[in-house]
LUMPA-801976 format. One record per residue (C-alpha): residue number from 1; residue in three letters; x, z, y. Coordinates in steps of 0.001 Angstrom, whole numbers, padded with zeros to 6 digits, always signed. Last residue first. Layout:
<rs>
+-----+------+---------+---------+---------+
!  nr ! rest !       u !       w !       v !
+-----+------+---------+---------+---------+
! NUM !  ALA !       X !       Z !       Y !
...
+-----+------+---------+---------+---------+
</rs>
This chain:
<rs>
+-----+------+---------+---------+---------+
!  nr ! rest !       u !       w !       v !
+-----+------+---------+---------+---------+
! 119 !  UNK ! -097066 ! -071615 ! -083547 !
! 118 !  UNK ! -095233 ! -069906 ! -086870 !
! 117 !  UNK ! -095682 ! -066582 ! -084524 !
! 116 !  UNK ! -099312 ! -066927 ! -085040 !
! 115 !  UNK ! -099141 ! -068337 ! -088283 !
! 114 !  UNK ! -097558 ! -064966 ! -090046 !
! 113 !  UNK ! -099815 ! -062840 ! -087731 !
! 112 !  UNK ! -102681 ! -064816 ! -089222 !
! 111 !  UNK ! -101092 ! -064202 ! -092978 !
! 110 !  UNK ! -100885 ! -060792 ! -092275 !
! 109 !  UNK ! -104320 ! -060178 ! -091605 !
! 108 !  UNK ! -105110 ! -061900 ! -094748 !
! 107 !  UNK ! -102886 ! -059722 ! -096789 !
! 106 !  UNK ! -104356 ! -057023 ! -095440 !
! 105 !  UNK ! -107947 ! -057931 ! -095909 !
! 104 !  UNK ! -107106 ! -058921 ! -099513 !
! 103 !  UNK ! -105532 ! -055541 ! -100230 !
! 102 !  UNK ! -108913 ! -054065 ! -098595 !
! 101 !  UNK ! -111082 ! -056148 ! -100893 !
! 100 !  UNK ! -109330 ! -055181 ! -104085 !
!  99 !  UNK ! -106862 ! -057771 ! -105090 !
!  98 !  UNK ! -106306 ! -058674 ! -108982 !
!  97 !  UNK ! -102988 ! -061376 ! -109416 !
!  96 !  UNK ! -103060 ! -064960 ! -109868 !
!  95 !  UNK ! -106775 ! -065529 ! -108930 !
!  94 !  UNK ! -108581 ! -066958 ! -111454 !
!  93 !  UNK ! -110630 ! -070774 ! -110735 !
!  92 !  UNK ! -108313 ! -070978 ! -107459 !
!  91 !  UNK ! -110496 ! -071917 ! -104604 !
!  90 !  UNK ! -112400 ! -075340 ! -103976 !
!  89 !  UNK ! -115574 ! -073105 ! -102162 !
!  88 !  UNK ! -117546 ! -073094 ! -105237 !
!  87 !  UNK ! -114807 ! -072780 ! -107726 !
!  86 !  UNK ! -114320 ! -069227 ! -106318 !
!  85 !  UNK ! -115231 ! -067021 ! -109386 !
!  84 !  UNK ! -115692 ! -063565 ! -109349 !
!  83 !  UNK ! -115177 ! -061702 ! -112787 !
!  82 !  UNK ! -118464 ! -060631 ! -114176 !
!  81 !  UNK ! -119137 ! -057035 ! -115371 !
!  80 !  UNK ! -120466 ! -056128 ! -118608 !
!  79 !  UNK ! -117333 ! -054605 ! -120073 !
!  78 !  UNK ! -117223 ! -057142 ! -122785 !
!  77 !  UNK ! -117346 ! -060377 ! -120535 !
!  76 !  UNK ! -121114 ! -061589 ! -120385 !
!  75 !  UNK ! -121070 ! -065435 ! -121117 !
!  74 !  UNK ! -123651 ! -067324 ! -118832 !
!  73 !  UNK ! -127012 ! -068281 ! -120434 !
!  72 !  UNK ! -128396 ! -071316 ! -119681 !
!  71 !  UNK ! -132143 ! -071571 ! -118079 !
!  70 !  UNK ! -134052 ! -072887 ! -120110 !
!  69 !  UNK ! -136921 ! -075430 ! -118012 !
!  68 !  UNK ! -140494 ! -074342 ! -118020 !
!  67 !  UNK ! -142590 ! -077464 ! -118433 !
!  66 !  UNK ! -144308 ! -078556 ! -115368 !
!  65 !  UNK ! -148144 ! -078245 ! -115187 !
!  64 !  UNK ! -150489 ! -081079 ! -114518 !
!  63 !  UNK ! -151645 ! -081743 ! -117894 !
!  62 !  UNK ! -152450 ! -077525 ! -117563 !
!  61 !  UNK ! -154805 ! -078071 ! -114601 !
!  60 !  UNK ! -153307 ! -077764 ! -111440 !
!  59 !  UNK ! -154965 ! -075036 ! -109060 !
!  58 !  UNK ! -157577 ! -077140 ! -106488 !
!  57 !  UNK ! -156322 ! -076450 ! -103274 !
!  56 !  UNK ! -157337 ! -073317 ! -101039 !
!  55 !  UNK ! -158743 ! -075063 ! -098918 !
!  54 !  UNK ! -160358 ! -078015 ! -098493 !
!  53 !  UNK ! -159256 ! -080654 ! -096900 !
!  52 !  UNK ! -158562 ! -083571 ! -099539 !
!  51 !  UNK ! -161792 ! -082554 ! -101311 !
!  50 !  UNK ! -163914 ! -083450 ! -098318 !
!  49 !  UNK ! -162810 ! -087370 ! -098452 !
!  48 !  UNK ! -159687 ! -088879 ! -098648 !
!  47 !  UNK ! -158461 ! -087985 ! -094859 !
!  46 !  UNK ! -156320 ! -090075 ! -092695 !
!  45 !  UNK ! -159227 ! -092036 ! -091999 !
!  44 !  UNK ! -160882 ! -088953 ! -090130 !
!  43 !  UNK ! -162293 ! -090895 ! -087348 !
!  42 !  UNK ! -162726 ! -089875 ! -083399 !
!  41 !  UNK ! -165070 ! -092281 ! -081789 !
!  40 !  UNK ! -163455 ! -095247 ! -080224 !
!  39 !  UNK ! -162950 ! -094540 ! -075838 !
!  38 !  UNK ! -162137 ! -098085 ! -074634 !
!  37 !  UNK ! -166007 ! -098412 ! -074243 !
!  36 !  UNK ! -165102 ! -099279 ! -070444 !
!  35 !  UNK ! -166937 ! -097328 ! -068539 !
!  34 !  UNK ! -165500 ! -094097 ! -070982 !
!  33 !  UNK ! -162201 ! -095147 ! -070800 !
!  32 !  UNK ! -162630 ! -095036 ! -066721 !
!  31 !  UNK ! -164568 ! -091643 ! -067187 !
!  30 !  UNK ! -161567 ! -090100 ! -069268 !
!  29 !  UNK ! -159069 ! -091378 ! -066560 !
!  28 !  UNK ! -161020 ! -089462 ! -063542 !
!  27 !  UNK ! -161023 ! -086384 ! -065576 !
!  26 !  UNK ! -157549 ! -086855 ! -066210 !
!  25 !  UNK ! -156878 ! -087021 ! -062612 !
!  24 !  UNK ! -158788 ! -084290 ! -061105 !
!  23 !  UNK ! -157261 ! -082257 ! -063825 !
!  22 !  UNK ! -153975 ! -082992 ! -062702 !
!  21 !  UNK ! -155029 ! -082567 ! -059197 !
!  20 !  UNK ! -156223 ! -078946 ! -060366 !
!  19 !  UNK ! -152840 ! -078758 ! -061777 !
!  18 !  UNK ! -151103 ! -078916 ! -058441 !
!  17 !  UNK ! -153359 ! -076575 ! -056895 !
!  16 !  UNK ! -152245 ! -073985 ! -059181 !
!  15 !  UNK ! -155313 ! -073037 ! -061882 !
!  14 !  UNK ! -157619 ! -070597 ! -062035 !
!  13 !  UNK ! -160618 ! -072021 ! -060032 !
!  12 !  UNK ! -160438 ! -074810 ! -062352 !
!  11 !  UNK ! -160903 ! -072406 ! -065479 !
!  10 !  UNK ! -163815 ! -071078 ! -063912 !
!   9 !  UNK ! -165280 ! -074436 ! -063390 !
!   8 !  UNK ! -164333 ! -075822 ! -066599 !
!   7 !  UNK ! -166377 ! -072730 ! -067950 !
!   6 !  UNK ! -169472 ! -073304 ! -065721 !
!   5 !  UNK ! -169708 ! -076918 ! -066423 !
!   4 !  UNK ! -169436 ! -075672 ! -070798 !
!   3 !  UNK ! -171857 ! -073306 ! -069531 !
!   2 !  UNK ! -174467 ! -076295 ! -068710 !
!   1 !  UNK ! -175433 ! -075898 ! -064599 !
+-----+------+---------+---------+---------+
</rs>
């Protein structure tokens, strides 16, 4: 008996009886396509040739290469630090007044107490 018999075997002998019949099954539907030539051989079509799958890939030659793009610079305020901006999220551009993070926590719990007893 061929080893690759032997190791379908052993495999067989593993599975649930349910799968076995499964197995049984797709064995039996392999030989059908077989009879019938239905079965092509596999193909590679969706490969070039052997450069397409080779790995690692060919590195780009310097035709290939984007050019670096400039990145512009922001203006640094005179203490070094950046003011936070909330255009992103639709907020006010500069916030009326300066909050520290716990003052803003505060104020925000306040407004949800404020709406809570508004509802």
């Amino acid at each position: 008996m061929s080893s690759v018999l032997a190791t379908l075997q052993e495999k067989a002998r593993q599975l649930p009886p349910q799968k076995q019949a499964e197995l049984i099954d797709f064995a039996e539907f392999l030989l059908s396509k077989e009879q019938q030539g239905v079965l092509p051989e596999p193909t590679f079509d969706w490969v070039d040739g052997p450069d397409d799958c080779s790995w690692p890939p060919p590195a780009p030659g310097p035709d290939e290469l984007e050019a670096p793009q400039e990145i512009p610079a922001e203006p640094q305020p005179q203490n070094g630090l950046r003011n936070l901006t909330f255009d992103w999220a639709d907020g006010p551009e500069d916030p009326p007044e300066p909050y520290s993070s716990v003052e803003l926590q505060h104020l925000a719990s306040q407004w949800r107490v404020k709406d809570a007893l508004i509802d």
